[in-house]
N, C-alpha and C positions, 0 to 999 in steps of 0.2 A: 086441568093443569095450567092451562092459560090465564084463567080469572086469576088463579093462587100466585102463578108469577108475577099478573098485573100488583093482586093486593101486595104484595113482599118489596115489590117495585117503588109502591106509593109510600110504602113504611120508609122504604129505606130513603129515599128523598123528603120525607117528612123528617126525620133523622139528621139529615145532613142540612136541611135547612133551620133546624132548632140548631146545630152546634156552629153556623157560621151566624147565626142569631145571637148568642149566648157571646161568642168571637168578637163580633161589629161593635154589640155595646159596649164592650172593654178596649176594643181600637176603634173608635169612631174617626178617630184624624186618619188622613189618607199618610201613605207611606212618604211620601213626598212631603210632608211638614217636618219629619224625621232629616236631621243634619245628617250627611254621610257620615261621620265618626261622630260619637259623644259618649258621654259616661256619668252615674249620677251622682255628686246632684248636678244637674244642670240650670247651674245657678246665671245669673243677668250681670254682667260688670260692676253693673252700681253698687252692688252690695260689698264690694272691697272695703270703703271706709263710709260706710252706714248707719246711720243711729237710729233707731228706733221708738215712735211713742206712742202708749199705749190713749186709746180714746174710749172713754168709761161714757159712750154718747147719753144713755141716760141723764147724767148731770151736769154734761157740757155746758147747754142755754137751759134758759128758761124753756124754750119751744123744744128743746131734746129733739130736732129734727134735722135731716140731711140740708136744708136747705140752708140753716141755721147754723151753720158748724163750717159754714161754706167764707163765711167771713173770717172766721179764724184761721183759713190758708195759710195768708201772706205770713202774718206774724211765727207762725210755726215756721215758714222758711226761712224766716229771715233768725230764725233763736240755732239753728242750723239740722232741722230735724228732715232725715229722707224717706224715711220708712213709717206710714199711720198704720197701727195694727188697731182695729175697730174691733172692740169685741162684741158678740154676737149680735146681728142685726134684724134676727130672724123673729116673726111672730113667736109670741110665749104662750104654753098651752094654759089654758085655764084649768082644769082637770088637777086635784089635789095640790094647785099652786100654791106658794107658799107668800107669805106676807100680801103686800096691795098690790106687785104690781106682777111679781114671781122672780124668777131665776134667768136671765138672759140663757140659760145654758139648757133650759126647757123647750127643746125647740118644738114648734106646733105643724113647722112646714120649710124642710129645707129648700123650696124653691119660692117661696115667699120673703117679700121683706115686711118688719113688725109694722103697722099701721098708723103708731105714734110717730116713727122717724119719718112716715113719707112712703111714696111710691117708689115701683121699680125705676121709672123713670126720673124722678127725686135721685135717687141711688143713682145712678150711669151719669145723672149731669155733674153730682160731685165729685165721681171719680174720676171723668174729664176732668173738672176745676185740678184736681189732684196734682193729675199728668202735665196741663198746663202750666203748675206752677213747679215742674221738673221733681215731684215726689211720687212715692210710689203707695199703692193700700194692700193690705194682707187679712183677712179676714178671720174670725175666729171661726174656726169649726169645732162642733159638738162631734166625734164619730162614736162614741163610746153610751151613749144611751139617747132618748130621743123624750119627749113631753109624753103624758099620757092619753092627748089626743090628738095627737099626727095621724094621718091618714094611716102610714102604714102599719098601725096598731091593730087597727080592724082592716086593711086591705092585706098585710101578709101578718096576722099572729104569729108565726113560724121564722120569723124573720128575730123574735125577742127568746131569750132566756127564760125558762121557766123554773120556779119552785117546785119543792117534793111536792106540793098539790096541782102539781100540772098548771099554773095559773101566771102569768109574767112577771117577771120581778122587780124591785129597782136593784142597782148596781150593787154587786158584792165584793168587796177588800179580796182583792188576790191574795193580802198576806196574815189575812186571820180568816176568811170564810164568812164572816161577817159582813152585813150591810154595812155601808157606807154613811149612813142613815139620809140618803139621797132621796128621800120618798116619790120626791114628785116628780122622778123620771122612771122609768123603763128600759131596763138593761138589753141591749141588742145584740145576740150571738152571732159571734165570727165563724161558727162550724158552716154556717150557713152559706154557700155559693152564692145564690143570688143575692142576697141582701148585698154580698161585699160588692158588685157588680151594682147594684140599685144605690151603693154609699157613692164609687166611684160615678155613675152617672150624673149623681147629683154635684158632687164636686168639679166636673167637669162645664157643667151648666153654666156656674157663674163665672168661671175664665174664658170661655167663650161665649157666653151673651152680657159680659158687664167688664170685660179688660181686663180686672183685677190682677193682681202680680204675685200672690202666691198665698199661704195660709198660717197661720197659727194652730198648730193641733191640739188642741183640749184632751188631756190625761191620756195623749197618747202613747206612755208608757202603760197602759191597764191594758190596748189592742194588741193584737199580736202582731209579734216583727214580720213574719211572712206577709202579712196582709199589706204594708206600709212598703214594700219591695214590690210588690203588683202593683201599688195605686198609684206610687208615683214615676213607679215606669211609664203608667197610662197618662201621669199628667204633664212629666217632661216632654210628651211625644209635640206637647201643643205646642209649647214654647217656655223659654226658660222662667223659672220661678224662684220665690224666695219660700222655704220652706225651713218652718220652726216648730220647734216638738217642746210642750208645756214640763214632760220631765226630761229625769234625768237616766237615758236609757242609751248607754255608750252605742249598743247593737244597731240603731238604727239611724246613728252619725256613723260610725262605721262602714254600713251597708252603703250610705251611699245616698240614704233616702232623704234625710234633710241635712241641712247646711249648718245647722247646731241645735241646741236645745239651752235650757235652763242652768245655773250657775247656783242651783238652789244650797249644795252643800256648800260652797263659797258663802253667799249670804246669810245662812244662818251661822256660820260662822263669824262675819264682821258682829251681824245682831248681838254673840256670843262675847264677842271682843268688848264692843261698849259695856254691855250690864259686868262685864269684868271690873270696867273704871268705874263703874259707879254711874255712867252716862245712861241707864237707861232708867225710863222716868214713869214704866209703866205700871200701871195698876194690880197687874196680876203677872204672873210668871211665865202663863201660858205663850205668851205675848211676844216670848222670848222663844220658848223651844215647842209652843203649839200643841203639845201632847198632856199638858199637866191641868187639876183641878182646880178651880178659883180659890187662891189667896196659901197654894200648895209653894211653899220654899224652896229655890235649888241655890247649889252651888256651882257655880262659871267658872270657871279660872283657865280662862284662852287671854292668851295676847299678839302682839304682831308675829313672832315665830310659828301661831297655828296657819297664817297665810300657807306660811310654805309647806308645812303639811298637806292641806288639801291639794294646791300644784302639782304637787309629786304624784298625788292619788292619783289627779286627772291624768297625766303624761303618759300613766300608763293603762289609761283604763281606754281614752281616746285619741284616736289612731289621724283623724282627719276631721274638719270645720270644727268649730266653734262651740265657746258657752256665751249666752247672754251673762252681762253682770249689771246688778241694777242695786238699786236700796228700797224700790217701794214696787209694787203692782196693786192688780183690786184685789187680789187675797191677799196681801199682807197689811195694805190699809183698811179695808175693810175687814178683816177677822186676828189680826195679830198688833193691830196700830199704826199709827204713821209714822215715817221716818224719823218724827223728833221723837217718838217714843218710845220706838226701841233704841233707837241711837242719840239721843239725846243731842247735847250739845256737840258730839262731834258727826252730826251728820250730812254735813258740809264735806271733811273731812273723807270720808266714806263715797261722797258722791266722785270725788274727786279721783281715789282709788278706783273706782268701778267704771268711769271715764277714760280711763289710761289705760290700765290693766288690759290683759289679754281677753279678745273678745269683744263682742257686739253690745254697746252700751243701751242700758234703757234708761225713760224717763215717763213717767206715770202722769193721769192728766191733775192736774193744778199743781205738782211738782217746782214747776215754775215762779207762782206763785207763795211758795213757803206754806203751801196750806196744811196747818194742823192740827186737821179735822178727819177723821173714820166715817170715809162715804158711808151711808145707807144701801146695802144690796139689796134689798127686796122692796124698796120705793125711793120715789123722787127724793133728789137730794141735792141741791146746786151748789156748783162750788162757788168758794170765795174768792173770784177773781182778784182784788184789791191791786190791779194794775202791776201785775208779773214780775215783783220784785227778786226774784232768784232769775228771770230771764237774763242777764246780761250776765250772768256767773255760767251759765249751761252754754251759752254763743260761745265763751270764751274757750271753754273744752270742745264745745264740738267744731267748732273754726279751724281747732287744732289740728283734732282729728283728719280734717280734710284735706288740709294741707301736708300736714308734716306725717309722711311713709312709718313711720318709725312703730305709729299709733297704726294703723291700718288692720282688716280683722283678719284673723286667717294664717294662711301663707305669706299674704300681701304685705303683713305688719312684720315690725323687727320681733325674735324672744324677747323675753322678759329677761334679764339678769338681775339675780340680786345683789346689790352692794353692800358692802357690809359696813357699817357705823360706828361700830365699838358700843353701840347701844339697842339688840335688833330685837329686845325684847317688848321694847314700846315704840322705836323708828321702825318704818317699815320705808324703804328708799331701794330703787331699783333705775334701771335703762333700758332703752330701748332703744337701737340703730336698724335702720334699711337705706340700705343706697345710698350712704348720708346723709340722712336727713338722724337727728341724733333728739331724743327728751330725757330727761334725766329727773325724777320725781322722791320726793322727801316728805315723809309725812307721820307727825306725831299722833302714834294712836291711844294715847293717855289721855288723863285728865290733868295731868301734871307738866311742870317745863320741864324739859329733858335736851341732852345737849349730846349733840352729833359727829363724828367726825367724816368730812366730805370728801370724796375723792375728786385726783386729780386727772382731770379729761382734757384732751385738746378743742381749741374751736371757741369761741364766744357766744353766749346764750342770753338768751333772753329772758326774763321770769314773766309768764305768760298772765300775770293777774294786776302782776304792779308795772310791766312794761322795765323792769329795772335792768340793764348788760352784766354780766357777768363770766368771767373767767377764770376756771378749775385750772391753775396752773400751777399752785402750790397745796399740800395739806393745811387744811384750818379747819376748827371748832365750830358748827352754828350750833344756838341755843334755840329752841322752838317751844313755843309756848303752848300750852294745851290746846291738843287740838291741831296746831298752827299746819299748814303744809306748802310748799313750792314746788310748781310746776316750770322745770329748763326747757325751750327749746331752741337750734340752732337755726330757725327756719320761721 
């Protein structure tokens, strides 16, 4: 009877030291990094009135390395950008890659950085440079499938998805059953405990061995919401983050778990608005709504009154943080066109909407530059610097932004109100006030002149592009030229 109680004795402390095991790696911060009160998201100050830019490092320099990207600091601070979202940094598998160089979204090792851009150490000095120059980095993460020769392919197989042949699979469409036709990853199962525990470790890794300030989620609307309510309970424990979700999944801005996500029905919407006028210049249709066959016809017929359509949608679909509003990323340059393409000549215009407007503005990399050119995703492809001539139009909105409350993202900003025009079929013209700080924004989204009528505000403004004073003290007529738009503010 003794042995039997020893052996039962041994089980059950093997037992209890597997489940404080299992415990540790999901709370590895001590209780003491934990604020007495908080709630998530537990977002950092700065992200009040934060812009965002995306960094497509492949075709930054020539040399496509951290070391290299390290001179372009200043100039990004000084155009007013706080947030560098780097997309993914990680070794790419070779393993059924696709094209020369593959898929940054292929990852081969999520505790590795890719060998082109540099070392770990490479990596941590630029992200000091970062911190130094008062910006922050956010990383893209892959959680939704991995390359096909990541270790943990052949270290946990049980960790992946399998097909009716028992064998791994790559990613399948939630909303047809259907692959993805993603080949050259490998879909990873969320039923699985540990794997979500081995996801969260890894995520945990580079916020406490490289600073970074928070992450970009890749298709994290495909993961499940419960999983995203564990992980980032696990990552707020560290310290506050900036956390962003690639769709559009109210449930897990809601929860708590990130601080906004994507603005995508919004933007296909604007895209929607141009090809309406005739602004959009692209080649195929697709290019417009992404789902049609080369040289396939649709009809459009949105104009500035589908704005408020989707607003309405949002208000009530999202309870708390934010959407990004952007006009370009690397999927819509790279697989639907550049910003002059789908938006043609008014996408200037458009930027200037998605700058004001409610929410966290982006700007994609050579944006700056007016480049319009459809990076190469699956190899090198350098952009056309030609000496930043959109930069002094992006400083002037985001300058704004930083100053004047009115613009701020979130809670921190004024609503939105819409003004009404006598013309709101192609004007789209709204305000915004916090704490008075007051902008008042106007913008022809035709291809034609159309003519306005302005309301009457108190206070004197400024028109933030021409520097010109102005005061809303009586009704009057402006006429705006295709395209044309003015940005007020009192500050």
């Amino acid at each position: 009877m003794n042995s039997k109680i020893a052996v039962y004795s041994i089980l059950i402390l093997m037992a209890a030291g597997l489940l404080y095991y299992l415990y540790s790696r999901q709370n590895t911060q001590l209780a003491t990094t934990r604020p007495t009160t908080w709630q998530k998201p537990r977002v950092p100050d700065w992200h009040k009135n934060a812009v965002i830019y995306e960094v497509n490092l492949r075709h930054f320099t020539p040399e496509n390395t951290f070391k290299s990207f390290i001179a372009h600091i200043p100039r990004l601070k000084e155009m007013g950008v706080d947030i560098l979202w780097f997309m993914p940094i990680f070794p790419i598998s070779v393993e059924k890659r696709k094209g020369e160089l593959g898929s940054p979204y292929s990852v081969a090792d999520y505790y590795q950085t890719n060998p082109d851009y540099g070392t770990m150490d490479d990596f941590k000095i630029m992200v000091q440079k970062i911190h130094e120059a008062g910006m922050y980095i956010i990383l893209d993460w892959v959680p939704n499938h991995t390359g096909w020769d990541n270790p943990w392919i052949t270290q946990h197989p049980d960790w992946y998805q399998k097909g009716k042949d028992g064998k791994i699979t790559d990613p399948i469409d939630y909303n047809t059953g259907e692959s993805w036709g993603w080949t050259d990853v490998a879909a990873l199962d969320y039923k699985n405990q540990e794997m979500r525990l081995g996801m969260i470790d890894a995520l945990k890794y580079w916020i406490n061995e490289t600073d970074i300030d928070g992450y970009r989620m890749d298709v994290a609307h495909a993961v499940p919401v419960d999983f995203w309510d564990q992980c980032t309970d696990s990552l707020y424990r560290i310290k506050p983050l900036f956390m962003l979700s690639e769709g559009e999944n109210p449930d897990i801005v809601n929860n708590g778990a990130f601080i906004g996500d994507y603005g995508w029905e919004m933007h296909h919407t604007l895209n929607e608005i141009a090809a309406s006028q005739g602004a959009n210049r692209t080649k195929t249709a697709n290019m417009v709504q992404g789902n049609l066959k080369e040289g396939e016809k649709i009809t459009i017929t949105k104009n500035a009154l589908s704005i408020d359509t989707v607003l309405a949608k949002k208000a009530k679909q999202y309870k708390t943080g934010y959407q990004m509003q952007f006009t370009s990323n690397h999927d819509e340059n790279s697989w639907a066109g550049t910003e002059m393409d789908r938006m043609g000549d008014g996408h200037k215009a458009f930027a200037v909407l998605t700058a004001t407007f409610n929410g966290i503005p982006l700007i994609y990399t050579g944006q700056e530059s007016a480049m319009d050119k459809q990076l190469e995703f699956f190899k090198k492809d350098e952009v056309p610097w030609d000496n930043y001539p959109y930069a002094g139009f992006y400083k002037k909105l985001f300058d704004l932004k930083h100053r004047n409350r009115a613009l701020w993202n979130g809670t921190f900003g004024g609503a939105l109100i819409k003004v009404a025009t006598g013309n709101d079929q192609n004007i789209y013209a709204f305000k915004r006030e916090k704490e008075g700080d007051k902008i008042f924004v106007i913008i022809n989204l035709s291809s034609s002149v159309q003519k306005a009528q302005l309301p009457v505000m108190e206070g004197e403004f400024i028109e933030v592009f021409s520097g010109t004073k102005k005061q809303f003290s009586q009704p009057e007529t402006l006429e705006l030229k295709p395209w044309e738009y003015f940005v007020y503010s009192n500050k």
